[in-house]
C-alpha positions as CSV (number, residue, x, y, z in Angstrom):
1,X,-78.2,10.4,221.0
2,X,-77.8,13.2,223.5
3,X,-76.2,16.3,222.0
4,X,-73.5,17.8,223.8
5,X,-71.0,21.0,224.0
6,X,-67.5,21.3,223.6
7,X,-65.4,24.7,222.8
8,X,-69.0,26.6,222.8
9,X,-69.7,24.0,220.3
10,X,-72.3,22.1,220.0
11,X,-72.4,18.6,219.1
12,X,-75.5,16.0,217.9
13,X,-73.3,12.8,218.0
14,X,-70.2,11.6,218.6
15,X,-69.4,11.0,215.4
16,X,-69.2,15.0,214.4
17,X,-67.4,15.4,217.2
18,X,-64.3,12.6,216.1
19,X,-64.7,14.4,212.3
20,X,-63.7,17.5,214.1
21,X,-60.9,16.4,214.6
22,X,-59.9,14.1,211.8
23,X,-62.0,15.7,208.9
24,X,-61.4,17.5,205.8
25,X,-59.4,16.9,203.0
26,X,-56.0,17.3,204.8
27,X,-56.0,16.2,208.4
28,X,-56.2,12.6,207.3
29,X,-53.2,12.9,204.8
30,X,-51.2,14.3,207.7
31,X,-51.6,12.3,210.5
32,X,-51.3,9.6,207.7
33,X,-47.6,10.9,206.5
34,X,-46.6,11.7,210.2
35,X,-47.4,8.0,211.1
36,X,-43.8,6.6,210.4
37,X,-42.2,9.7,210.8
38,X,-40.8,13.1,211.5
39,X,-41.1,15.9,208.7
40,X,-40.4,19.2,208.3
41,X,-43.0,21.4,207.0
42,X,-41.5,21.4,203.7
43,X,-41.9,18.0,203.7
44,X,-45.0,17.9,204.4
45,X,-45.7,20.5,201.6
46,X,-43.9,18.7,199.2
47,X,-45.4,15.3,199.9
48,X,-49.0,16.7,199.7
49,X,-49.0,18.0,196.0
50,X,-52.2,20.3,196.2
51,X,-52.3,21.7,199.5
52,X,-52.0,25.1,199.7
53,X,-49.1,26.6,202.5
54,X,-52.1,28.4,203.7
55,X,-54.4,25.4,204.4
56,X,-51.2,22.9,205.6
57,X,-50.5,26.0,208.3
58,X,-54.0,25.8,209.4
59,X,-54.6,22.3,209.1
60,X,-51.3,21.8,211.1
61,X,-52.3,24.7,213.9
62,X,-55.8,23.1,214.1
63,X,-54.2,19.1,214.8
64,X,-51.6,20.4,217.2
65,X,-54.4,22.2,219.1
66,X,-56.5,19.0,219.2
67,X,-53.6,17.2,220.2
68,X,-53.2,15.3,217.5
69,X,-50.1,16.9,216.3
70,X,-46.8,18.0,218.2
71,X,-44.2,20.8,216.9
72,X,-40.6,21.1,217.7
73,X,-38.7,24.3,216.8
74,X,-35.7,24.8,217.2
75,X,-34.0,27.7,217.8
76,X,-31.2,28.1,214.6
77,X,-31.5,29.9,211.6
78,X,-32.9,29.4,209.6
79,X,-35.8,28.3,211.2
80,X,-36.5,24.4,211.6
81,X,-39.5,23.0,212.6
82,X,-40.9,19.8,212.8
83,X,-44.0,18.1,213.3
84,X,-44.6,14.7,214.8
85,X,-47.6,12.5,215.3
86,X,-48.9,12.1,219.0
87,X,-50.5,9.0,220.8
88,X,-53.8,10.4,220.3
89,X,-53.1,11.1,216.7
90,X,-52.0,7.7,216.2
91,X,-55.6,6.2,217.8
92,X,-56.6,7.7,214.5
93,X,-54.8,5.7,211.7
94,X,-56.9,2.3,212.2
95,X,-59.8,4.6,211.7
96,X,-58.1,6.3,209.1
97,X,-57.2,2.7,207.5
98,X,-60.8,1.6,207.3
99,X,-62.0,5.0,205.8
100,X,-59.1,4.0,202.9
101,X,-60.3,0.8,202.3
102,X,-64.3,2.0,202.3
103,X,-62.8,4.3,199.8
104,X,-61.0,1.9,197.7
105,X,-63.6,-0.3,197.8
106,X,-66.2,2.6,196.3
107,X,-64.1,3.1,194.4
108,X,-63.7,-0.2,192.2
109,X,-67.1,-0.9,192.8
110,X,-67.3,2.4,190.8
111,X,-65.5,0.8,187.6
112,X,-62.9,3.7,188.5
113,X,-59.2,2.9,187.2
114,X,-57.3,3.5,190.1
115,X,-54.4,4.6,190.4
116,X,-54.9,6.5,187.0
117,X,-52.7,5.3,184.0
118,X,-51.2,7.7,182.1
């Protein structure tokens, strides 16, 4: 495959490039919870029980810029903003659906209990 630059980046497939966008540990679980819905950062934050408010800022400023992600602030106090998915964020969730299942499939092919009891 023919590399490629974007952003002064450079880029071997297209794969890399499409996990620039979606990867990590927290950009899936966003787009995923912004699917059905518009939240509120604290949503967000409450719904994603490990994320730090750091990393769900950055992860939200990095989506938006990729133009996965929209913000709306309004202008009261105090402050309320909320986030929304886009139509190129939601190309994502079939991807984002088969990533799950290859994941739950590892998973009990693994002899993991999951969910957890207990």
């Amino acid at each position: 495959m023919p590399e490629f630059f974007h952003d002064n980046k450079l880029y071997y497939t297209p794969i890399e490039f499409a996990l620039n966008h979606i990867g990590g540990t927290w950009k899936m679980p966003i787009l995923w919870r912004l699917q059905k819905q518009v939240l509120r950062y604290g949503e967000l934050k409450n719904d994603i029980p490990h994320i730090t408010h750091k990393m769900l800022t950055s992860q939200l400023r990095e989506l938006e810029e990729k133009g996965m992600v929209g913000r709306r602030a309004y202008p009261v106090v105090p402050p309320k903003v909320e986030y929304f998915i886009t139509e190129k964020g939601l190309k994502a969730i079939p991807v984002i659906e088969h990533i799950m299942k290859y994941g739950y499939d590892l998973i009990r092919e693994a002899g993991i209990e999951y969910p957890p009891k207990g």
